[in-house]
KEKOL-673069 format. One line per 8 residues: number of its first residue (from 1); for each residue x, y, z of C-alpha. Coordinates in nm, 4 decimals, padded with zeros to 6 digits. Each point is the difference from the previous one (the first is absolute). Example, Ala and Ser with C-alpha at 12.3 -4.5 7.8 and 13.67 -1.06 7.14 Angstrom:
1 = 01.2300 -00.4500 00.7800  00.1370 00.3440 -00.0660;
***
This chain:
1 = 01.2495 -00.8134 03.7188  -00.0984 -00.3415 -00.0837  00.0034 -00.1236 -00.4225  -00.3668 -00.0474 00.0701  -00.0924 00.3208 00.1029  00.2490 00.1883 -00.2516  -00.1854 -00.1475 -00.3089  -00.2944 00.2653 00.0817;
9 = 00.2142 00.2373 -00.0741  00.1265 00.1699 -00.3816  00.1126 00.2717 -00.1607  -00.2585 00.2031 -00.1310  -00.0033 00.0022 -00.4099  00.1277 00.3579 00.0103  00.1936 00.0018 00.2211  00.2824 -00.1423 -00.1672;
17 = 00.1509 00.1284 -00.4105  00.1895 -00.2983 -00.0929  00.1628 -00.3603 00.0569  00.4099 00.0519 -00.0291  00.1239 -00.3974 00.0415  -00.1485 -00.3103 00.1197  00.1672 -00.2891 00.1828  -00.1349 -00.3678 00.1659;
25 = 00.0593 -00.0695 00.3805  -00.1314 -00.3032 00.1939  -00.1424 -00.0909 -00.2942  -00.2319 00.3073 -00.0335  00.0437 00.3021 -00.2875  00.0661 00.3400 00.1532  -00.0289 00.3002 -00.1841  00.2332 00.3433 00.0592;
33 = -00.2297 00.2605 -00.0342  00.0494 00.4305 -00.0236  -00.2516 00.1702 00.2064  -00.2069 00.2979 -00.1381  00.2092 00.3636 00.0129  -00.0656 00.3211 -00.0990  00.0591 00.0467 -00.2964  00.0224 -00.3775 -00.0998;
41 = 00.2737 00.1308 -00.2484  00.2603 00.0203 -00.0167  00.0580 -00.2820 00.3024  00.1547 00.2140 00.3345  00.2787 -00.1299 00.1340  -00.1251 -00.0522 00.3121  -00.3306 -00.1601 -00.1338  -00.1086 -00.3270 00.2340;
49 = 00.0000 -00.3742 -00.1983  -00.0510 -00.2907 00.2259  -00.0490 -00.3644 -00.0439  -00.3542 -00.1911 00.0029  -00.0904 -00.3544 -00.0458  -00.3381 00.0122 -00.2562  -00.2639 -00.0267 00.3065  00.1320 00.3456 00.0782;
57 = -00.0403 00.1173 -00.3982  -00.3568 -00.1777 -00.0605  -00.1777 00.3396 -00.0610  00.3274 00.1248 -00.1887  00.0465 -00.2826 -00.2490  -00.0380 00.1962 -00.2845  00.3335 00.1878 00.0864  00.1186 -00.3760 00.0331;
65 = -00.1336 -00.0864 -00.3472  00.1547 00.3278 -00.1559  00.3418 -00.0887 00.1139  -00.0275 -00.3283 -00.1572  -00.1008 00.0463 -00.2751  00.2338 00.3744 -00.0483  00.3341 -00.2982 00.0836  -00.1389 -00.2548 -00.2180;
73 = 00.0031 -00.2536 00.3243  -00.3348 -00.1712 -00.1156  00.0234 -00.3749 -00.0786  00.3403 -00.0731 00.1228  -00.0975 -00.3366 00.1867  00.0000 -00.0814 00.4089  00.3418 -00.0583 00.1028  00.2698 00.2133 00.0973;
81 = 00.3765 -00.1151 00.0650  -00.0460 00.1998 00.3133  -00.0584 -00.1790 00.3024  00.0151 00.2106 00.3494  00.0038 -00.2680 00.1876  00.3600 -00.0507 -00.0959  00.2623 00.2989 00.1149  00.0637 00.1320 -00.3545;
89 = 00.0792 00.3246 -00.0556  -00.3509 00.1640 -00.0672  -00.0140 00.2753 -00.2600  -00.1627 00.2537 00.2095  00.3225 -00.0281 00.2843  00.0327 00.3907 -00.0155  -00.1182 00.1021 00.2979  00.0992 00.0049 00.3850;
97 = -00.3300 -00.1349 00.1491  00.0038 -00.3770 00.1191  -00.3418 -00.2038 -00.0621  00.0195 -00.0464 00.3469  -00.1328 00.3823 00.0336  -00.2406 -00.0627 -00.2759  -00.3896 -00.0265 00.1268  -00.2381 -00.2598 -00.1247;
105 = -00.0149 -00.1553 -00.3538  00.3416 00.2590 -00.0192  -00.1553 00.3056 00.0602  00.1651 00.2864 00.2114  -00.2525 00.0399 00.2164  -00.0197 00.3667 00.1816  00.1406 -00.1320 00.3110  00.2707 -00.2152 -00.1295;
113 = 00.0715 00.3481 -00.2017  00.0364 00.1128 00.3445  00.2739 -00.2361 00.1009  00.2152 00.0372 -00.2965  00.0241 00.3728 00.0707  00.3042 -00.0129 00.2346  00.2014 00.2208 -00.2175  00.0601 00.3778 -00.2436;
121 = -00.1960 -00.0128 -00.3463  00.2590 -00.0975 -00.2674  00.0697 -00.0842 -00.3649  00.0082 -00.3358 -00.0705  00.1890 -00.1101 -00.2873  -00.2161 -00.2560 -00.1531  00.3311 -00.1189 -00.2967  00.1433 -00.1183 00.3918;
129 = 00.0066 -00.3970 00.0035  -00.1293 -00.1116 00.3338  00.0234 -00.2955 00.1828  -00.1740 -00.2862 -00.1441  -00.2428 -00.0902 00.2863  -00.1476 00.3455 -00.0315  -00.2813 00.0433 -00.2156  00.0104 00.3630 00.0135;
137 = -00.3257 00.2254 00.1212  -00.3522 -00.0426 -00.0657  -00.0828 00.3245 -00.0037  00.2204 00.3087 -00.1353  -00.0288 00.3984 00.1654  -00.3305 -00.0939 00.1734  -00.2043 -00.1960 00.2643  -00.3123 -00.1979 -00.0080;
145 = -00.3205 00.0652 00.1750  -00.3115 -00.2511 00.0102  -00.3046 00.2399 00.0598  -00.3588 -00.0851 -00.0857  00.0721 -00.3169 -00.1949  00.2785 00.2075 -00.2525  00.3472 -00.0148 -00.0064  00.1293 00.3597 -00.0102;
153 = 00.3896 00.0965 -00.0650  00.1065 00.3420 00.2334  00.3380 00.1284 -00.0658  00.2736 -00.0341 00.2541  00.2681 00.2960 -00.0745  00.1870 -00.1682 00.3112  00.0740 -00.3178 -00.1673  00.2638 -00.0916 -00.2478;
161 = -00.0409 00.1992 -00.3387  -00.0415 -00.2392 -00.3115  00.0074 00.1714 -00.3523  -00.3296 -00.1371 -00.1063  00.0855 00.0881 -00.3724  00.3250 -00.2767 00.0470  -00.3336 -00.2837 00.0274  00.0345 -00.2764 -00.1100;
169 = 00.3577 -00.0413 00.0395  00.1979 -00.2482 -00.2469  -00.0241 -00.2798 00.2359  -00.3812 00.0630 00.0435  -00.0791 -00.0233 -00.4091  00.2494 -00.2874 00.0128  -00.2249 -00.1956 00.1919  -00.3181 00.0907 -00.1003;
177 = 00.1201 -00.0637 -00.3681  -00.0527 -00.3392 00.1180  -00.2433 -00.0060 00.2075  -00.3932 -00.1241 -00.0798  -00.2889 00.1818 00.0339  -00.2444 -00.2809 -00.0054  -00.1416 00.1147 00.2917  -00.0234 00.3457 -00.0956;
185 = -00.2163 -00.1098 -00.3166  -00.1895 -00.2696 00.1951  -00.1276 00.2564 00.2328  -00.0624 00.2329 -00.3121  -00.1965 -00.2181 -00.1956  -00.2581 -00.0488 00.3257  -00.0271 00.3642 00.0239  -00.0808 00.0460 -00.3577;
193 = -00.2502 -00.2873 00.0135  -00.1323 00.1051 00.2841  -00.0589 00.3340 -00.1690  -00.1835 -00.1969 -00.3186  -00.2224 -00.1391 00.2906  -00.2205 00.3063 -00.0073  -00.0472 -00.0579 -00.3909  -00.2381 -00.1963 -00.1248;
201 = 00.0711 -00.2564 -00.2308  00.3878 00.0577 -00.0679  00.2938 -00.2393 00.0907  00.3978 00.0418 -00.0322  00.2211 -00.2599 -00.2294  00.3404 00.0064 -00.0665  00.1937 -00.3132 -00.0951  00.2814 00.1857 -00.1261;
209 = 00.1846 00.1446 00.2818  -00.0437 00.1186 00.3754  -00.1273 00.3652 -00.0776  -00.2940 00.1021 00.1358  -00.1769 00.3657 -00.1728  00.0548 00.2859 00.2076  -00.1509 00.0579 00.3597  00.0221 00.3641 -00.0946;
217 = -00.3262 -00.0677 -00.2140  -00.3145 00.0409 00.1646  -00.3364 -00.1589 -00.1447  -00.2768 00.2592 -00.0173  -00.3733 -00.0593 -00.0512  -00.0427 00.3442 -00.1686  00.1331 00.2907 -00.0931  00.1947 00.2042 00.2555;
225 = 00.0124 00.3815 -00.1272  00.2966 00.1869 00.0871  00.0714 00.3960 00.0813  -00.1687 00.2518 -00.2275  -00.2238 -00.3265 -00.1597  -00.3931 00.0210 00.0426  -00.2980 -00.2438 -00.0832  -00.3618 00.0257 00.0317;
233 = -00.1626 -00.1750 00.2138  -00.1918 -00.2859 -00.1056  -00.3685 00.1577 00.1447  00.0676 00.3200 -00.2294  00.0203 -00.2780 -00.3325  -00.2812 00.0820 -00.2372  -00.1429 -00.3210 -00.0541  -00.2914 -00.1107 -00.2724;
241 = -00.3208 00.0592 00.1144  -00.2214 -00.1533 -00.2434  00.1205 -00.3586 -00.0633  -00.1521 -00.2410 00.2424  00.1364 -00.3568 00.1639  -00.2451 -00.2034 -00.1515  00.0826 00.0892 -00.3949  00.1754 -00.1998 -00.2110;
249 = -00.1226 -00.3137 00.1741  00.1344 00.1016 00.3484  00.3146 00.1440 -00.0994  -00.0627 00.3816 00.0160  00.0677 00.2498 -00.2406  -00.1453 -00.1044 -00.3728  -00.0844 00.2985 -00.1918  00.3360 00.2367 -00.0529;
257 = -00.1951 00.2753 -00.1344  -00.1297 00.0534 00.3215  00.2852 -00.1150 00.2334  00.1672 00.3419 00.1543  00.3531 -00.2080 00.0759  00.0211 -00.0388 -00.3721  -00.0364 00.3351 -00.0670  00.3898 00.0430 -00.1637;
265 = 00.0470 -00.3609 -00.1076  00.0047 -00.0780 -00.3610  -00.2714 00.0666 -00.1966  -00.1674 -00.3502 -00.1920  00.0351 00.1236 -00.3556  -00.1494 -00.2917 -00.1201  -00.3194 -00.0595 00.2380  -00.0584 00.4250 -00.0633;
273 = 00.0127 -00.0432 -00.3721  -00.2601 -00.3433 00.0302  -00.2659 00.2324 00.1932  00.0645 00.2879 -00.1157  00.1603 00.1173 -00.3238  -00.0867 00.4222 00.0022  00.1645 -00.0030 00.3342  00.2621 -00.1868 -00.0913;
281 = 00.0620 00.2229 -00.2794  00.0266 00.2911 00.2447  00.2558 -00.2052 00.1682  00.2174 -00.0425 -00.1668  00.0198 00.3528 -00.1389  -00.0042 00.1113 00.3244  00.3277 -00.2366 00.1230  00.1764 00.1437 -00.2858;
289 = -00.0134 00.3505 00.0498  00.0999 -00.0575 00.3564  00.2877 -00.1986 -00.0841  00.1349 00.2961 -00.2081  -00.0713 00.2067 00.2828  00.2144 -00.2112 00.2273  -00.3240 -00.0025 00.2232  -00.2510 -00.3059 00.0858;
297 = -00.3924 00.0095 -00.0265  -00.3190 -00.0526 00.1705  -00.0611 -00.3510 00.0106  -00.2766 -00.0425 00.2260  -00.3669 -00.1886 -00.1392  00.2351 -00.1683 -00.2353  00.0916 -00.4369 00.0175  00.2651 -00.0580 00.1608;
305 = 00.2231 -00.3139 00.0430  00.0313 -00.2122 00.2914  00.3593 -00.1065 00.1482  -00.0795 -00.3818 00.0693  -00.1925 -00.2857 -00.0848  -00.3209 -00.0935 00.1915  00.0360 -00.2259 00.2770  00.0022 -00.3630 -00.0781;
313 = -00.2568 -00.2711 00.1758  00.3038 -00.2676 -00.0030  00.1812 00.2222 00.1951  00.3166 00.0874 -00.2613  00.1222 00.4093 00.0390  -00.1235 00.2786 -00.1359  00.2787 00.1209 -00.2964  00.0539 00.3514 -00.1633;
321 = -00.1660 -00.0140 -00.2754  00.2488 00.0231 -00.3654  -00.1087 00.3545 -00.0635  00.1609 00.1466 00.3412  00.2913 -00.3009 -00.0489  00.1037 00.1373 -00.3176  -00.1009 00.3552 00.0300  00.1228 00.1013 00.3327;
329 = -00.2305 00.2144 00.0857  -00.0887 00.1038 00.3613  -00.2353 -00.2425 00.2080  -00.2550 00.2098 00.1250  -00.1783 -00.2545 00.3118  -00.3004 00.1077 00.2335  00.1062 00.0657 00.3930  -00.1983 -00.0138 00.3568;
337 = -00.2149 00.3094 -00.1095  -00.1653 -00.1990 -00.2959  -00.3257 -00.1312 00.0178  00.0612 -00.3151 -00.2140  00.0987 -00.2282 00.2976  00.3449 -00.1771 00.1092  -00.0815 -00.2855 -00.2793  00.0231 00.2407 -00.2481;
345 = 00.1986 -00.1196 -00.2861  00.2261 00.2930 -00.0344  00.1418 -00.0493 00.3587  00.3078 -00.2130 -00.0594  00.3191 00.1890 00.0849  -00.1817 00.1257 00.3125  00.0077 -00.3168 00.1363  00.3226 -00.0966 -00.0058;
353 = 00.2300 -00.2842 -00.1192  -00.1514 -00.3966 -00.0360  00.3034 -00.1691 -00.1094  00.2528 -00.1625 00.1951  00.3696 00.1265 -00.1016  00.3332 -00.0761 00.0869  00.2853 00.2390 00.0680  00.2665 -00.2381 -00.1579;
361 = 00.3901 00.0352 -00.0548  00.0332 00.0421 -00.3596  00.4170 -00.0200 00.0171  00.2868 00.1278 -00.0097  -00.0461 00.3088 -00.2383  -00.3718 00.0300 00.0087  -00.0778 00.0201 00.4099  -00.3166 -00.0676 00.1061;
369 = -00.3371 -00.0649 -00.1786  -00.3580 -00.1422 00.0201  -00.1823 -00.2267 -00.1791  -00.3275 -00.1863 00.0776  -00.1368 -00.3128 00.1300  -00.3303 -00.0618 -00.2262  -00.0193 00.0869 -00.3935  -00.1062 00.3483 -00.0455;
377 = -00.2146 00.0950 -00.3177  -00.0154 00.2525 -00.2156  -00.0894 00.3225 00.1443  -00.0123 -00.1249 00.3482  00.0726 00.2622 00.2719  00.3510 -00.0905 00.2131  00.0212 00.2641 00.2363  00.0942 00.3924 00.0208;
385 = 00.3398 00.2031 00.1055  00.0245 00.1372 00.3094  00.2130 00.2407 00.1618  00.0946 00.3738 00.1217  -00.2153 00.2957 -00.1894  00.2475 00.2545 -00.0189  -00.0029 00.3095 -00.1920  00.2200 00.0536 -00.3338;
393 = 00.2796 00.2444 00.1656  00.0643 -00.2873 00.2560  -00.0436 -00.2767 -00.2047  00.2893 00.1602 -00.2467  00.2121 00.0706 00.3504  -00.0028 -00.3827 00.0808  00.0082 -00.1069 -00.3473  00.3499 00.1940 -00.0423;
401 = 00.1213 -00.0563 00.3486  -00.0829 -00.4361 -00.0463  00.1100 -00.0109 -00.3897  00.2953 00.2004 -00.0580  00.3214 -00.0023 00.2280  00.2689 00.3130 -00.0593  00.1403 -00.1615 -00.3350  -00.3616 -00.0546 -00.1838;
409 = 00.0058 -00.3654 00.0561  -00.3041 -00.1998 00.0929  00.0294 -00.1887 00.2753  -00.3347 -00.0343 00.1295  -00.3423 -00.0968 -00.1405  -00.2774 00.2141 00.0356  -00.3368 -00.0929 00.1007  -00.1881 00.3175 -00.1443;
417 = -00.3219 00.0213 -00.1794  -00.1544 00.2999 -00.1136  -00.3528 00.0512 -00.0140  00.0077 00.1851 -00.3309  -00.3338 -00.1629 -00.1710  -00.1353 00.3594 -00.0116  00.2809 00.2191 -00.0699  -00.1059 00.2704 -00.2070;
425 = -00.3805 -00.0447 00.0685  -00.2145 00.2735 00.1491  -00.0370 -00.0741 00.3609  -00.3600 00.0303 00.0808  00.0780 00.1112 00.3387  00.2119 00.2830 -00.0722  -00.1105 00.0679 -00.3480  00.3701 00.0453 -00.0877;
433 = 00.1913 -00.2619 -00.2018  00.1995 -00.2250 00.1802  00.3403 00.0465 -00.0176  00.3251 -00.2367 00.0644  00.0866 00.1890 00.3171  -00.3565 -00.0573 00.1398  -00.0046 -00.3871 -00.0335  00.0790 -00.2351 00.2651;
441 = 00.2339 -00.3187 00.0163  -00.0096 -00.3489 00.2076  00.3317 -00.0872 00.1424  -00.0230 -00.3436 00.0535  00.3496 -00.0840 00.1118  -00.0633 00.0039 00.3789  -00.3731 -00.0701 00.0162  -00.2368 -00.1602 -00.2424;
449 = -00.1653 -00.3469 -00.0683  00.1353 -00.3235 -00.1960  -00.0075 00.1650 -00.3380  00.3128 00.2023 00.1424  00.2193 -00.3049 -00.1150  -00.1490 -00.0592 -00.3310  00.2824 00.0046 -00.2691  00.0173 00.2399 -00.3524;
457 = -00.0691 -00.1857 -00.2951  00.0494 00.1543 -00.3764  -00.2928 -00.2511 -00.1086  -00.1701 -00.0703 00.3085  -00.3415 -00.2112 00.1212  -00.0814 00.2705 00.2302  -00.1728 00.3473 -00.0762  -00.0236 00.2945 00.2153;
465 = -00.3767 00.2248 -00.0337  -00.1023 00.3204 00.1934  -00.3694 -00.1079 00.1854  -00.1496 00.2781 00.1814  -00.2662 -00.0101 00.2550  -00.0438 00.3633 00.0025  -00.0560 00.1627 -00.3600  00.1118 00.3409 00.0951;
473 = 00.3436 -00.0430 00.1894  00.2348 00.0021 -00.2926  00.3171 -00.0338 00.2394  -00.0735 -00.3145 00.2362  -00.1343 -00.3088 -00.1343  00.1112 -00.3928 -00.0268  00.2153 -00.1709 -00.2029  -00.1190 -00.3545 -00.0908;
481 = 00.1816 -00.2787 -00.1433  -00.2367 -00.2245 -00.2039  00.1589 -00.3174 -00.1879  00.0854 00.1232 -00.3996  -00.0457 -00.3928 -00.0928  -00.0801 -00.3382 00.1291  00.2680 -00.0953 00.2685  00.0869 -00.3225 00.0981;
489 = 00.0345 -00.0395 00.3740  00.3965 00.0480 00.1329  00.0775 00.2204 -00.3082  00.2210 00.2949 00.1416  -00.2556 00.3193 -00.0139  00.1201 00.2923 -00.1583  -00.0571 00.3660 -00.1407  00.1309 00.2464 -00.2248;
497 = 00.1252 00.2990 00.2356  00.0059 00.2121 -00.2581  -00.3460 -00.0900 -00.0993  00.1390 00.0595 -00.3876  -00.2097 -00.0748 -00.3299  00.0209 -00.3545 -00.1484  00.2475 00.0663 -00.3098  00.0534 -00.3152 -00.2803;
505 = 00.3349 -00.1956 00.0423  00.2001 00.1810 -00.2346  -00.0177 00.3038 00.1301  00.0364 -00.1242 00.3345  00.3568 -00.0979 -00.0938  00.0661 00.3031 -00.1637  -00.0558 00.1680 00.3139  00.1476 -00.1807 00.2392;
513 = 00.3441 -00.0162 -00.2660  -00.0130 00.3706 -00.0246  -00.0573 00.0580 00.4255  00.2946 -00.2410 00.0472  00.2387 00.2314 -00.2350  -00.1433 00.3160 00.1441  00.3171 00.0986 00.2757  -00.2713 00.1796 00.2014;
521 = -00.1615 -00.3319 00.1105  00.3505 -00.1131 00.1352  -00.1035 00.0285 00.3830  -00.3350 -00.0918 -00.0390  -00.1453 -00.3247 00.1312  -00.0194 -00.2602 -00.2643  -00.3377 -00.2047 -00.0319  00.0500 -00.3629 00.0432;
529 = -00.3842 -00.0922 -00.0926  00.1768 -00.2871 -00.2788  -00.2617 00.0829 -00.2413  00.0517 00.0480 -00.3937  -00.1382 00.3431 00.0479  00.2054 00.0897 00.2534  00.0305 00.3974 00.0123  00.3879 -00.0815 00.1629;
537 = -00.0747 00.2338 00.2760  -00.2682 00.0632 00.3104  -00.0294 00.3635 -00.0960  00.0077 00.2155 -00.2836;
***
């Protein structure tokens, strides 16, 4: 088989678990890779690992970008003091097989396999020195087959048996200690920008090293709800029925009293005490007895408060207005069932992101971030969080499984968000009250959008709100980021993941004094946000 005609074929991405050692021949990286067994642990003996220059890995690079960045091999430069053009003793010399048996671009092709079978399956001692023009085998307890453009790895319990669980061997780490990966990480930065292709308005920068974010992470347009997670569908939305497109001078809805999507928004205390005082009066009495009650009222006929600013002839965004800023309070915006047209001015989130952002590396410490390329105002809409809907049983199984090894140290972050807004609120639905085992969660560690590498702040420029398109479904709904202040363009963006009160400075550094004495907040990850109010750690 010709080089040409092998480079159609690769592994699948699953069909391999992990990358054990890497190497550089003929000037070309090749990765040793362990093929998929079952159970993947612990590793069988007799599991097959094999050789593969990256053509072979291109659907399987995130494997390749796991092992990199699991050895710490990122960054190390482009040359190597190994040369195979020069007959050197080569690190992986541990095996019988000359290259002359080895198939194109050093793969053991099935019929070369073939060949080498002259003779009794046997250990081989891999600790055995062997000559130094041998370069040992490309591929370990196994053949390779080409079929239907994929490589695929049978196992050959004729051939030589190699304790897979002795891979690497000393030799093999020896050289790929090393040993660049430039072309690992070239080939993994195209696939991750190749990946921000099918987002709009995003771009990668990173002048600090050669890291690229994970190809693990998949950009999503939408939710994607997982097992025991339902929605409504979008035609079953009850939508307001009496605003039209042409109030407000062509921007829909005007008159909250009326509009049906406000019913459970906030109430306009003020504009209801202006026009009309008696009912005002029974307001407010009203509000109080149901607050003692733990129980909400009937809010309907009443003002109400719209999210976001009117539309603006110059052509300058909409903002969230300083009531729902300050306040908090859910975003209640019309959907396709409404009757006040798509220029409605409470249609924001629905339409998605405007701004241009960049996923950028932040450092050392701090990973990866965004920030954006034009000044954002106050109360301008950023974008929402994406990710996995998953239900509260599984979202504590992965948050335990991710966070926590056997000792109860953190070793991984956690890209969790519950949707908790309503907690405790009647669900209008059920008529029950919704509980903390009834709530969903987004994962966004594996799939989301570009707010998935926005950085924790203590004091940050960033706010997180609850907008709902569909006033009865207290469980699924968006998260929107709007900007807290006026943000200069290339300021890092950033939120509070705790989404914590505003407290003055003094008591800021009360806390965060006390939380760094506390011994229970030894293994927990430290926040590195820099600012005065600093809470010293990510979580509480």
């Amino acid at each position: 088989m010709s080089t040409t005609s092998r480079s159609r074929y690769t592994i699948k991405p699953g069909d391999i678990v992990e990358v054990l050692s890497h190497r550089k021949r003929n000037g070309n990286e090749e990765y040793l890779v362990r093929w998929r067994t079952k159970p993947v642990l612990p590793c069988p003996p007799r599991a097959i690992a094999s050789w593969h220059p990256l053509p072979d890995l291109r659907k399987s690079l995130h494997t390749v970008q796991s092992y990199i960045e699991k050895n710490g091999h990122s960054g190390r430069g482009t040359s190597s003091i190994y040369d195979n053009s020069r007959k050197r003793k080569s690190p992986e010399d541990d095996g019988p097989l000359s290259r002359g048996l080895l198939g194109t671009n050093g793969l053991l092709t099935p019929q070369d396999s073939m060949r080498s079978r002259s003779h009794s399956p046997s250990a081989i001692d891999l600790a055995k020195a062997a000559p130094q023009h041998v370069d040992g085998p490309q591929i370990y307890n196994g053949v390779l087959q080409f079929k239907e453009g994929n490589i695929v790895a049978k196992a050959d319990l004729t051939a030589d048996v190699i304790n897979t669980r002795n891979l690497p061997t000393p030799n093999m780490t020896k050289e790929s200690a090393v040993t660049p990966v430039d072309q690992a990480e070239r080939a993994i930065r195209l696939a991750f920008e190749e990946k921000l292709q099918k987002v709009k308005r995003v771009r990668l920068e990173n002048h600090f090293d050669s890291t690229t974010p994970s190809l693990n992470f998949n950009f999503i347009k939408d939710y994607v709800l997982g097992e025991g997670v339902s929605g409504d569908e979008p035609t079953t939305f009850q939508g307001c029925q009496e605003c039209k497109p042409d109030m407000g001078g062509g921007v829909g809805c005007e008159y909250t009293a009326i509009c049906e999507c406000l019913e459970f928004a906030s109430v306009d205390e003020q504009a209801l005490k202006r026009k009309d005082p008696a009912k005002y009066d029974v307001y407010l009495v009203a509000k109080t007895v149901a607050e003692e009650a733990g129980e909400g009222i009937d809010t309907r006929g009443l003002p109400k408060r719209f999210p976001y600013s009117k539309p603006k002839a110059n052509g300058a965004p909409q903002t969230l207005v300083s009531f729902y800023r300050e306040e908090n309070f859910p975003i209640y915006e019309c959907n396709p069932n409404c009757k006040c047209g798509s220029v409605c001015k409470s249609r924001l989130v629905q339409k998605g992101r405007k701004v241009p952002l960049v996923i950028f590396k932040t450092g050392k410490d701090r990973g990866w971030g965004i920030y954006c390329e034009e000044d954002l105002i106050q109360g301008e809409f950023v974008d929402v969080y994406l990710g996995e809907v998953i239900t509260n049983d599984e979202a504590n199984r992965r948050e335990h499984h991710a966070t926590w090894d056997s000792e109860g140290s953190v070793y991984k972050d956690s890209y969790l968000y519950w949707l908790d807004k309503f907690k405790g609120d009647r669900d209008p639905t059920t008529d029950t009250i919704l509980q903390e085992e009834d709530l969903y969660v987004v994962d966004g560690e594996h799939m989301g959008n570009i707010t998935r590498f926005m950085n924790h702040s203590c004091e940050p420029n960033i706010r997180q709100y609850t907008v709902s398109y569909n006033k009865h479904d207290l469980k699924l709904y968006s998260l929107a980021f709007f900007a807290y202040e006026d943000i200069p363009a290339g300021t890092e963006l950033n939120f509070d993941y705790g989404n914590k009160d505003e407290v003055e400075l003094e008591e800021a550094i009360a806390l965060r004094e006390a939380a760094l004495r506390d011994p229970r907040n030894a293994n927990k990850p430290r926040c590195l946000c820099g600012q005065p109010k600093c809470r010293g750690f990510l979580w509480d």
